[in-house]
C-alpha positions as CSV (number, residue, x, y, z in Angstrom):
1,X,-8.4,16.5,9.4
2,X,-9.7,13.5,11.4
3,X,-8.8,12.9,14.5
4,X,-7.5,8.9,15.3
5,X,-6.0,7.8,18.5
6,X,-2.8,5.4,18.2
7,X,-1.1,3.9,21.5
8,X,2.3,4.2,22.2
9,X,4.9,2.8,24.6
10,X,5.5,5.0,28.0
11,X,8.6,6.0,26.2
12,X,7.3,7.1,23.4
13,X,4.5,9.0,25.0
14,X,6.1,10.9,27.6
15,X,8.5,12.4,24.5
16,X,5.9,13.5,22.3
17,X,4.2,15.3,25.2
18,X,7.6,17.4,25.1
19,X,7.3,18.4,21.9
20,X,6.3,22.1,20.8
21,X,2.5,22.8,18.9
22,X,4.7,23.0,15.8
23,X,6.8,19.6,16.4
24,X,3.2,18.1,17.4
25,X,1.8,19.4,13.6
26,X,5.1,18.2,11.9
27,X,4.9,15.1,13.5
28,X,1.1,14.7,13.1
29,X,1.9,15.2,9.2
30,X,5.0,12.4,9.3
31,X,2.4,10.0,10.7
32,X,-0.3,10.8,8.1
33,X,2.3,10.5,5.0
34,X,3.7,7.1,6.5
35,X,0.1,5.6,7.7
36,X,-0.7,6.5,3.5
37,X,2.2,4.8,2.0
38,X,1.6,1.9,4.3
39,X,-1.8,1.9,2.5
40,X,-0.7,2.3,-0.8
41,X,1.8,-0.4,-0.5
42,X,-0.7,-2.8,0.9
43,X,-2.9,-1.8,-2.1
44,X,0.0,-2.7,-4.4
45,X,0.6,-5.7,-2.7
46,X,-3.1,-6.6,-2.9
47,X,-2.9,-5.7,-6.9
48,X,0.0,-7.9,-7.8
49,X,-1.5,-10.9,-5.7
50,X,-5.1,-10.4,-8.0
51,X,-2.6,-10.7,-11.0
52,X,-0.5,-13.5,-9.4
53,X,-4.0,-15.2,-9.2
54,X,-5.0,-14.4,-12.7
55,X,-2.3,-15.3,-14.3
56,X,-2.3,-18.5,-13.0
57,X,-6.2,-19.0,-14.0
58,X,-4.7,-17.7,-17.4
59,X,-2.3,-21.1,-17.6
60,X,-4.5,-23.7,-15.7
61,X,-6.8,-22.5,-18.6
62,X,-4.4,-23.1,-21.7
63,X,-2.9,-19.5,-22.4
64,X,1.0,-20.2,-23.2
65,X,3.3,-17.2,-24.0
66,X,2.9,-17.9,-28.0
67,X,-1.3,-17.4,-27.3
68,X,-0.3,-14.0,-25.8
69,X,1.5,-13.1,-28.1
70,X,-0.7,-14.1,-31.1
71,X,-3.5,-12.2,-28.9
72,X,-1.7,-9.1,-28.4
73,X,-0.7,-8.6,-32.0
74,X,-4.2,-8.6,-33.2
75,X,-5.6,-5.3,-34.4
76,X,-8.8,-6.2,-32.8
């Protein structure tokens, strides 16, 4: 584990320091799982921007939906 510090509000603060070891660990664990899905969905979010951005190269460039097609029913 690596150890991070993350300021709260007072309120916030003052009721965590009432929590049990085990509510601390629990908690600690809730904060990892939601600080990774926050960077998962900002990788997403990253990913379908690229692909916003390359499909629009894609068009500026020529490719229509029939060129798809045609490209993607090649056995090449």
């Amino acid at each position: 584990m690596e150890r991070i510090v993350l300021e709260v509000d007072d309120a916030a603060g003052k009721f965590y320091r009432t929590f049990t070891d085990e509510d601390k660990i629990r908690f600690q664990e809730s904060i990892s799982i939601m600080l990774k899905k926050s960077i998962n969905d900002l990788n997403f979010d990253t990913y379908m921007l690229k692909l916003d951005k390359l499909s629009d190269q894609a068009v500026k460039n020529g490719l229509t939906q029939e060129k798809l097609d045609e490209l993607l029913n090649t056995n090449d």
